[in-house]
C-alpha positions in Angstrom: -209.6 17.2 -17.9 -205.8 16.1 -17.4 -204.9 14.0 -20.3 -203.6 10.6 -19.7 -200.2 9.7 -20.1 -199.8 6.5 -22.4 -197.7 4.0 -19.9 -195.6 2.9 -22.7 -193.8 6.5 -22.7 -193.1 6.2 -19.1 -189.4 6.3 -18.7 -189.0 5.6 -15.4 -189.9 2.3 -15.6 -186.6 1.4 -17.7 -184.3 3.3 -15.5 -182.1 0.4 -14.8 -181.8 -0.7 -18.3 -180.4 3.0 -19.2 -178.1 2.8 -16.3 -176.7 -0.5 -16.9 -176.1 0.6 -20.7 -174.6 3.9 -19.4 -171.8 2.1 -17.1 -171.3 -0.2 -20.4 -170.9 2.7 -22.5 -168.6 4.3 -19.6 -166.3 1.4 -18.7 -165.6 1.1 -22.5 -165.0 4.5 -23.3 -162.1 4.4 -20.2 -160.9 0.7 -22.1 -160.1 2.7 -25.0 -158.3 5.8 -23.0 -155.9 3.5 -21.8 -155.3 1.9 -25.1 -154.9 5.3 -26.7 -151.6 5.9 -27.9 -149.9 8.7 -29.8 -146.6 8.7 -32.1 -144.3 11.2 -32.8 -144.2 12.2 -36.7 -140.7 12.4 -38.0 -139.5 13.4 -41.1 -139.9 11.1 -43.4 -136.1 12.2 -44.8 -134.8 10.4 -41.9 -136.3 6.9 -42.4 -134.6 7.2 -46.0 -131.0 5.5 -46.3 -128.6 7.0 -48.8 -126.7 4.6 -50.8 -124.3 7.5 -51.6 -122.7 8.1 -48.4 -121.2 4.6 -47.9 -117.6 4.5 -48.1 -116.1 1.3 -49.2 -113.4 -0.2 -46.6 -109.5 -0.9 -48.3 -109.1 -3.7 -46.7 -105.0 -3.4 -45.2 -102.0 -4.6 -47.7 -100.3 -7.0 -45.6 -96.7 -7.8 -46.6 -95.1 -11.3 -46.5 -91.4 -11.0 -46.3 -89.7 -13.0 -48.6 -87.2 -15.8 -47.1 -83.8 -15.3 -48.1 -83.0 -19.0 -49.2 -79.9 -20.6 -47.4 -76.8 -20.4 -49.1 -75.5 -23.9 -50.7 -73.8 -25.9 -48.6 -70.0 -25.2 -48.8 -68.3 -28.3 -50.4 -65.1 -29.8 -48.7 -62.9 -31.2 -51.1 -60.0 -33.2 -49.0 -56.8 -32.3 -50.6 -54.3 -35.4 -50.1 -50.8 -34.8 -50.3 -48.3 -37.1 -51.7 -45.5 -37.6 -49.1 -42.2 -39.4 -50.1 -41.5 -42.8 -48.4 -38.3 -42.4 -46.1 -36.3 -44.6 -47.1 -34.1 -44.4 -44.0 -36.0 -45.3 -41.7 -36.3 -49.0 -40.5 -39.5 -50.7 -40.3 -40.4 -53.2 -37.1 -41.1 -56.2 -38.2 -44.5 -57.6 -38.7 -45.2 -60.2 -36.2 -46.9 -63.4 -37.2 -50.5 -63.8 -37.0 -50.2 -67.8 -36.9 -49.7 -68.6 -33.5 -48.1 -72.3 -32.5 -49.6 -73.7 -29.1 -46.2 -75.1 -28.5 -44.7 -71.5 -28.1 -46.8 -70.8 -25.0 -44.9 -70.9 -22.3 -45.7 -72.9 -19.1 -47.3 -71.1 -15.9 -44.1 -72.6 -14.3 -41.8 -70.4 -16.6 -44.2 -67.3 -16.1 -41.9 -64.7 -13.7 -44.2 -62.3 -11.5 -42.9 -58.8 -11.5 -40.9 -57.7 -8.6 -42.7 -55.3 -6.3 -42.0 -51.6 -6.9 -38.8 -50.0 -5.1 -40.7 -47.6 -3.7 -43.9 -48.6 -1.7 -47.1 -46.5 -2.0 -47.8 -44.9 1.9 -51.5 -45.6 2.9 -53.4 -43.2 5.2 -54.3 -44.8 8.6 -57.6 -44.3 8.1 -57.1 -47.4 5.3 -55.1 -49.6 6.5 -55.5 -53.3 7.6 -52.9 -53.3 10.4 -52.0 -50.1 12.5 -48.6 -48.9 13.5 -48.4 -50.4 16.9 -47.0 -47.6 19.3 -45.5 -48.2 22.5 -47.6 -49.2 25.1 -50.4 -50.3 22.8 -49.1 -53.6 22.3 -51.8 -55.7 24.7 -54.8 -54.6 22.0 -55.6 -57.0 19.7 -58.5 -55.1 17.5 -57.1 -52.7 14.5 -59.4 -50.1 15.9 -58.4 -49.8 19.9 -54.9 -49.7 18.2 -55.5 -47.1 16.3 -57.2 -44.9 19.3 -54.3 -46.0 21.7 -51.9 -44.6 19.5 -53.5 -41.3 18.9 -54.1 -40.8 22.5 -50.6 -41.4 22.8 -49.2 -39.3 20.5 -51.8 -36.6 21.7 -50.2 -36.9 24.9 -46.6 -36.5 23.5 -47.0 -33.3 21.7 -48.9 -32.0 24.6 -45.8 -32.9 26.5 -42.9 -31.7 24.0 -44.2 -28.7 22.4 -43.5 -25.4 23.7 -47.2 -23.3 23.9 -45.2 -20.3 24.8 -43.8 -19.8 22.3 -46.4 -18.1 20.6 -46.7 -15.5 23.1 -43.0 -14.9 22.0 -44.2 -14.2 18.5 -46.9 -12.1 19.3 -49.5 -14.6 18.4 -52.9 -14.3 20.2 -55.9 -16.3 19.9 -55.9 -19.9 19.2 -53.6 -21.6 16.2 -53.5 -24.3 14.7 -50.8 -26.5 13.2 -51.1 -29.5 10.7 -48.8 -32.0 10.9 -48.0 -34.6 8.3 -45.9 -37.1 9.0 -45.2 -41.3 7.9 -44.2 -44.3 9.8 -41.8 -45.8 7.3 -41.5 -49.7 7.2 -39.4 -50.6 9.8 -41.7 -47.8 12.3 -39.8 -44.9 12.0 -41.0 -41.3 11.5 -40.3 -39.7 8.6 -41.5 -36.9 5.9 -42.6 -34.4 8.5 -44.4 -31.5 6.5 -46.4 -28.8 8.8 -48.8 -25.9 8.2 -48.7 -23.1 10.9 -49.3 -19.3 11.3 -45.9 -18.7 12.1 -42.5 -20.2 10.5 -41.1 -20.8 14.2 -44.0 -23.0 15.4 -43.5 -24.9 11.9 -40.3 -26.0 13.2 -41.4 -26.6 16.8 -43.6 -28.8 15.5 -41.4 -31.0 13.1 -38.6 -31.2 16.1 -41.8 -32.6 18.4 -42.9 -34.9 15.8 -39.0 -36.5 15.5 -38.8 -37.3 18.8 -41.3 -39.9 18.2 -40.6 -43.3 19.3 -39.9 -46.3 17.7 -42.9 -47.9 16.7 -44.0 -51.3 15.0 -45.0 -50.4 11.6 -48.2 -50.8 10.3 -48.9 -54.2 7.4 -51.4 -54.6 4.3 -51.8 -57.8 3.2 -49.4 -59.3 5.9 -46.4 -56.7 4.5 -45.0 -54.2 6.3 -45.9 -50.8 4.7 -45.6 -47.2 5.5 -48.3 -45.7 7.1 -49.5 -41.9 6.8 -50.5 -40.1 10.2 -52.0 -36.2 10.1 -52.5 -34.5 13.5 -54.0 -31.1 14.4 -51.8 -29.1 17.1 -54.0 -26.7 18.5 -53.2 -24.4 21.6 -54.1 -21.2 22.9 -52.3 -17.6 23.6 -53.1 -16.5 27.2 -53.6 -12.5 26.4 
């Protein structure tokens, strides 16, 4: 006879129960292999701190320089020297402070000073009434006077002076000479001063400038005053 198994011990009829415990057992086996971890061991000498091997820090002496105090102010005694009264000389006398209103004198009494012997020369570029020169006489207006007469004058020296003579000096290039000259109250030239490369065309210039006309002379404030005039002479050496 085959003995019968009790169906009780049959295994197989739990199989999933052991396999669903098995992956439990599995799956938390691999939870706590990647949880795992390891230390190193190190001395334990190292972890200890040594109290003896601290140096204590000196913190750096710093010196303040001292301030030399400032020396006392130096006191100025003003030494005041007797000087002797001359007795020689003559005092002015002192002039009363009381005035009287009957000591004033009248405006009629009052003399205006004389005008000065020697009149003050205005430039031409100042004054109120041009020197008239000859031939400008029709022009009524200060300021076509005044361009009449330096065309005029322009025209003269162009006339008079003598351009070769510097080639005779052995100029070459183009000069130029200054002239300075007045037109005296009663319209004559006078004080002729020039400026030039060469003492020779100095002098050409002041015998040009002296044969001036006549002219009318120029007024300020309805006076006849003299009147200063400067010209430029330029001309030009043919090489």
């Amino acid at each position: 006879m085959k003995p019968k198994k009790n169906p009780k011990a049959d295994l197989r009829r739990r199989w999933v129960l052991f396999l669903q415990i098995g992956l439990i057992l599995v799956l938390f086996l691999t939870l706590q292999a990647f949880q795992w971890k390891t230390y190193d061991t190190k001395s334990a000498e190292t972890d200890i701190i040594s109290m003896n091997e601290m140096t204590e820090e000196v913190p750096p002496v710093t010196i303040v320089p001292q301030k030399t105090p400032p020396p006392p102010p130096k006191i100025i005694t003003d030494i005041i020297d007797e000087v002797p009264d001359d007795k020689d000389i003559i005092e002015d006398p002192v002039v009363p402070t009381d005035l009287d209103l009957k000591d004033i004198p009248e405006p009629d009494e009052i003399e205006e000073p004389e005008d000065p012997e020697e009149p003050v020369d205005i430039p031409i570029d100042f004054i109120e009434e041009v020197p008239i020169f000859p031939g400008c006489e029709s022009l009524s207006k200060n300021a076509e006077r005044k361009k009449c007469m330096s065309d005029k004058i322009s025209n003269f020296v162009n006339r008079e002076f003598n351009t070769d003579l510097g080639a005779e000096l052995g100029l070459t290039g183009t000069n130029l000479v200054t002239v300075m000259f007045i037109v005296n109250e009663k319209g004559l030239v006078e004080e002729i001063q020039t400026r030039a490369p060469h003492p020779e065309l100095e002098k050409e210039a002041r015998r040009v400038i002296g044969k001036l006309p006549e002219m009318k002379p120029g007024r300020q404030q309805g006076k006849p005053v003299p009147v200063s005039y400067i010209i430029p002479i330029r001309f030009k050496v043919q090489e």
